[in-house]
N, C-alpha and C positions, 0 to 999 in steps of 0.2 A: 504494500500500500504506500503510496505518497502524499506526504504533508501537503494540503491546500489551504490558502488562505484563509482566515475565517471570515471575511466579508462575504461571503458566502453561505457560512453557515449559519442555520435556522437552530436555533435552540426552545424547545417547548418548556411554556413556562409553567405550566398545568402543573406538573410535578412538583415547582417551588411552592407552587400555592395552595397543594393540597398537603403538600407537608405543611405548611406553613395556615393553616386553616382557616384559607382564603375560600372564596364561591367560584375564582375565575377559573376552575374547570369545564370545558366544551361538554361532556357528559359525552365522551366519545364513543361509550359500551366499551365492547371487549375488543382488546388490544389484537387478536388474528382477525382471519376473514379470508375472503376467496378472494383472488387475482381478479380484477377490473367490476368488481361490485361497489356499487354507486348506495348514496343514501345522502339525505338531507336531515337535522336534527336543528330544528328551528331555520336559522337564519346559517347555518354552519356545513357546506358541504363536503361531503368524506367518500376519498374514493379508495381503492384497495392497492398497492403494489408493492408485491414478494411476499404476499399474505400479512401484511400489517396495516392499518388504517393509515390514511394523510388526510389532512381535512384544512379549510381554508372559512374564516370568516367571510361575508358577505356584506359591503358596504351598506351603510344606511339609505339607498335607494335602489339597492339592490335586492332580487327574490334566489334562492338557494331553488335550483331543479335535476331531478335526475333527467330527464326527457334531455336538456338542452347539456348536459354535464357540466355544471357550474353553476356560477353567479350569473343574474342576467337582468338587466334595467328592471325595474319595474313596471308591469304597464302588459304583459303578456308578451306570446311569439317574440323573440328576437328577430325571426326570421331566416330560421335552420333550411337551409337547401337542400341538403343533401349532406351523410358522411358518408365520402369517398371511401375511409377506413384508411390502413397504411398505406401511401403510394410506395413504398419501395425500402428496402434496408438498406440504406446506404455505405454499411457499413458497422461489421461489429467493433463496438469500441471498449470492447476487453477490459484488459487493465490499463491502458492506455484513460479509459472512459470513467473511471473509478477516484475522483480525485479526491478520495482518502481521509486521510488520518484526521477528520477533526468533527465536531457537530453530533459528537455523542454524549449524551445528557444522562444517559443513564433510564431513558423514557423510550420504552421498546417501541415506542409508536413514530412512525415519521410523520413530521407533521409541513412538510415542506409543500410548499405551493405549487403544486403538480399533481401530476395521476394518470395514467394509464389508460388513455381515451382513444386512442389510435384515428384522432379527429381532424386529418388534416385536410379533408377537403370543405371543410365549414364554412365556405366563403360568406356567408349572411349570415353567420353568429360575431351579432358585433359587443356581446357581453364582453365579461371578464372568463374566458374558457378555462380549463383545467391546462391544457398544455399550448399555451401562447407562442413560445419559441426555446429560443438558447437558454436562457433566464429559467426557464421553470424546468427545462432539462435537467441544469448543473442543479440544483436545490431540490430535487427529488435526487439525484445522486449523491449529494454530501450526505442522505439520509441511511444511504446503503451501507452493507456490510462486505459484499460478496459482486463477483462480476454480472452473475444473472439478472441481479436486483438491477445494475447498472445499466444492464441492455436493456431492462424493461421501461425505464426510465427514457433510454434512448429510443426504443420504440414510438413509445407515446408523445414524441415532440412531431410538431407539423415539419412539411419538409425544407422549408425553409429556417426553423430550429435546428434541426442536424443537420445542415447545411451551416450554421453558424455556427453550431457544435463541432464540428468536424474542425473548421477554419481555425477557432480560437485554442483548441489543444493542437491543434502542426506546431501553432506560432508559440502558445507558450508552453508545451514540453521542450521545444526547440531552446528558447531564448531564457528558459527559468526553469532551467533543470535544477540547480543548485539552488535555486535563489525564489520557490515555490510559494509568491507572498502575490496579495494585490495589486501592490508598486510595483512590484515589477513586471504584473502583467499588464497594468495600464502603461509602464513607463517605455514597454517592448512592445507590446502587441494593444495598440489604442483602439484602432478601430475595431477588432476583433472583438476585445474585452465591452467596449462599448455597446456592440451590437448583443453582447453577452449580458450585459445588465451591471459591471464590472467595476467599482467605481472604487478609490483611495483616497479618502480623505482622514486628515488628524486633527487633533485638536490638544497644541500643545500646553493648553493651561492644566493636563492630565497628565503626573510626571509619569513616566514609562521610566521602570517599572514603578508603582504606589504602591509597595510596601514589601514586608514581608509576614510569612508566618509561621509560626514552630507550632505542631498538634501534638498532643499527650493527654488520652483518656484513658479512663478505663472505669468499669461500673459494674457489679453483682448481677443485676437486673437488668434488661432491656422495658419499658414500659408500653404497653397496646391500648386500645380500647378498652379491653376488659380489666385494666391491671386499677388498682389504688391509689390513691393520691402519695406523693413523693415517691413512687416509684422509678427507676432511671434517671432519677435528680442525681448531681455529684456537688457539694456547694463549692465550686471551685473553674477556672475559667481550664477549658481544653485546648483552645487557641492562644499565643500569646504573639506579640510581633508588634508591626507597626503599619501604618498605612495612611497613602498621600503626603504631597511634597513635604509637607508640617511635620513628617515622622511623628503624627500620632496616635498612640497608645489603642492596641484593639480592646482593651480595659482602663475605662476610665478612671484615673487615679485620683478623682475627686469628687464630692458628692454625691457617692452612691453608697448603698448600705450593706451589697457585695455582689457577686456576682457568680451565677450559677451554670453549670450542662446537664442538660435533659435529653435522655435517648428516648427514640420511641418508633416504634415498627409500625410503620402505616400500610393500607391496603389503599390502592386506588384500579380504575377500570384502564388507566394507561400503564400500570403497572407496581406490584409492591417494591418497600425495603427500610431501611432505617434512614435514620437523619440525628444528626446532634445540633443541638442548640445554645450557643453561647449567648446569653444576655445579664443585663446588669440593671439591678432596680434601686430606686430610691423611695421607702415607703411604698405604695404602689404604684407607683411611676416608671414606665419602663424608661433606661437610660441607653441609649443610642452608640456604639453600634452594635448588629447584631451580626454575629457568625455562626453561618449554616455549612453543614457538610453531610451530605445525604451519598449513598451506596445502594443504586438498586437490585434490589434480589437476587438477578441473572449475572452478575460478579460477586456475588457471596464469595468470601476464599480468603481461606490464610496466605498470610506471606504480603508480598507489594506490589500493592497497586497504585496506577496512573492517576494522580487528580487532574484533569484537564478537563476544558471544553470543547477538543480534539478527540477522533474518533477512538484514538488508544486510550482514552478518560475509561476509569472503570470506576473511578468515585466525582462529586462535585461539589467543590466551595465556592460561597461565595458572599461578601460582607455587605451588608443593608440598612438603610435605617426604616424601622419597623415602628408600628404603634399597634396599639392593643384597640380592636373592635369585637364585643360581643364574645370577651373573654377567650378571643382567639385570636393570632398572630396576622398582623396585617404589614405587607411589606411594600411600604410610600417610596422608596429607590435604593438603585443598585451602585453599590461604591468601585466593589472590583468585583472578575472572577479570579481561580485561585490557576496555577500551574506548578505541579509538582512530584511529589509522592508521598502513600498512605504505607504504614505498616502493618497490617493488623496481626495480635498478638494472640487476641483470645477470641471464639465465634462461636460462643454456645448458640442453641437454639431461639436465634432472639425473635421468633414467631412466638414463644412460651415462656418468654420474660428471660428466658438465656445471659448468661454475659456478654460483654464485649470488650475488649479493648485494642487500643492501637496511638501509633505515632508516626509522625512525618513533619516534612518541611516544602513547604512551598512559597511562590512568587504570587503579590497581587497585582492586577493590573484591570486597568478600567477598561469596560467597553468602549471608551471615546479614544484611547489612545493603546490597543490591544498588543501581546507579543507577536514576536516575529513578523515585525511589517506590515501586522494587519490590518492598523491605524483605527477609524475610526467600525464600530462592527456593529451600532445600535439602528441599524436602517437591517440588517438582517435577522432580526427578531421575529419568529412569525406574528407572535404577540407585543406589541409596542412596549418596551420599559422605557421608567423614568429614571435616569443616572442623576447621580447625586453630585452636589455643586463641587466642584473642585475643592481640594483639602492641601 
């Protein structure tokens, strides 16, 4: 597999927020499904490729249709002519077509803006389609694992899509063999990237890297649904380190009354696993920031793991400032994600309140000013975050 930029990659936020016992779950059902089966769940359409769901909001003048696969005005008929279906394979794009190593969350579901419609003679679908071009090619493939998923992805582009797929990996596997970032494929291959959807920008009031951070947990208990109160509590911070240019403290050293990690084994329809939670209260105040590091189920396993928001990521951190609504975690923006590594020590059963523990060290860095070149990366969210003011 090859490292690709993460302007690119689509990271699902559902996950954060269902740890995090937010509402912004799509209610996607179950994370399999059959190859090119379609469904609409309100406003929210989900279509199937390599047997996992992707699913895309529908703007607010927009209707969700399986007939039409997609978003499409409001108002009826778009105006569907005809689906020609595939005009032609242009070409297997193998592992050549697989750009890799990054955009895994840990959330078995892809949730990338694409799917599997083999729509390319659509000429009177002037909605928002499932597979528009190059653009929605490459972002159902950061989503893949494997070559198959990749071709299916490249199937389902119109031909004019893999036609611009095709163009844009000659020019930057050629030009950005070594150097596999966004800048360098805008700064080599412009037009190309352009017609790809491909953009580079930073924003240097986000020092790159914003911080650092040392992990060290460990706990008796895992806590679930079913479990007691102070269950998976540890009164003691798991993260320590520093973050943003100010080199400030991930434990505030003032005004608060201490500062706690809570594990706890959550179940969701995009997929299970644990999560730790670092916060700091003053009276019942919660004290800002917060540090999350979740591990979903399907990387359960001793020994060391990847923290990244890259496809080799088999765990994910990441620092926030949070408020409390309705006695549950509300996450108001995102400071960094984490890049690094997790050790884990101990891995009882934490479906049955099991142990855990583990330790690592990682780099923080902001969405607006991302590792390796990736510059700014919050326009590739499938869900919009709010990044937090510069520190």
């Amino acid at each position: 597999m090859k490292k690709v930029f993460l302007a690119m990659v689509l990271v699902t936020l559902a996950l954060f927020a269902t740890s995090c016992g937010s509402d912004d779950d799509e209610g996607s059902g179950s994370s399999t499904c059959t190859d090119k089966e379609m469904k609409c769940v309100g406003k929210v359409f989900m279509w199937c490729v390599g047997e996992e769901w992707s699913q895309k909001t529908c703007k607010d003048d927009e209707t969700c249709s399986v007939d039409e696969k997609g978003c499409v005005p409001d108002g009826g008929d778009t105006g569907n002519t005809g689906d020609t279906g595939n005009t032609g394979d242009t070409g297997n794009t193998g592992d050549s077509g697989n750009t890799g190593d990054t955009g895994n969350t840990g959330n078995s579901g892809n949730t990338g803006d694409t799917g599997n419609t083999g729509n390319s003679g659509d000429s009177g679908n002037t909605g928002d389609s499932v597979a528009e071009g190059c653009a929605d090619i490459l972002t159902c493939i950061n989503g893949c694992s494997d070559d198959a998923c990749a071709q299916a992805c490249f199937d389902a582009g119109t031909a004019q899509g893999q036609a611009d797929y095709q163009a844009w990996q000659t020019c930057f596997s050629g030009a950005c063999s070594s150097d596999q970032t966004a800048k360098c494929s805008v700064e080599n291959c412009p037009t190309q990237s352009a017609a790809c959807g491909i953009e580079f920008e930073v924003d240097n009031t986000y020092a790159n890297p914003y911080g650092t951070a040392t992990f060290n947990f460990s706990v008796n208990q895992v806590a679930n649904t079913a479990s007691a109160d102070g269950v998976g509590i540890v009164q003691s911070a798991f993260a320590t380190g520093t973050y943003g240019g100010a080199g400030l403290s991930l434990v505030p050293s003032s005004g608060i009354d201490g500062t706690v990690s809570s594990a706890y084994y959550f179940t969701d329809t995009s997929g299970n696993g644990f999560q730790v939670i670092q916060y700091s209260m003053s009276g019942n105040a919660l004290i800002n920031p917060v540090v999350i590091f979740v591990v979903d189920e399907d990387n359960f396993a001793m020994g060391e793991l990847p923290v990244s928001l890259y496809n080799t990521g088999k765990a994910l951190a990441f620092l926030v400032d949070a408020s409390v609504v309705n006695n549950s975690l509300s996450i108001d923006c995102y400071h960094a994600f984490a890049e690094g590594t997790a050790n884990i020590t101990t891995l009882g059963d934490v479906t049955a309140e099991g142990a855990l523990a583990f330790t690592g060290s990682a780099t923080w860095y902001s969405p607006k000013n991302y590792a390796d070149g990736a510059g700014d990366i919050t326009g590739a969210f499938t869900n919009p975050i709010t990044v937090c003011a510069a520190k």
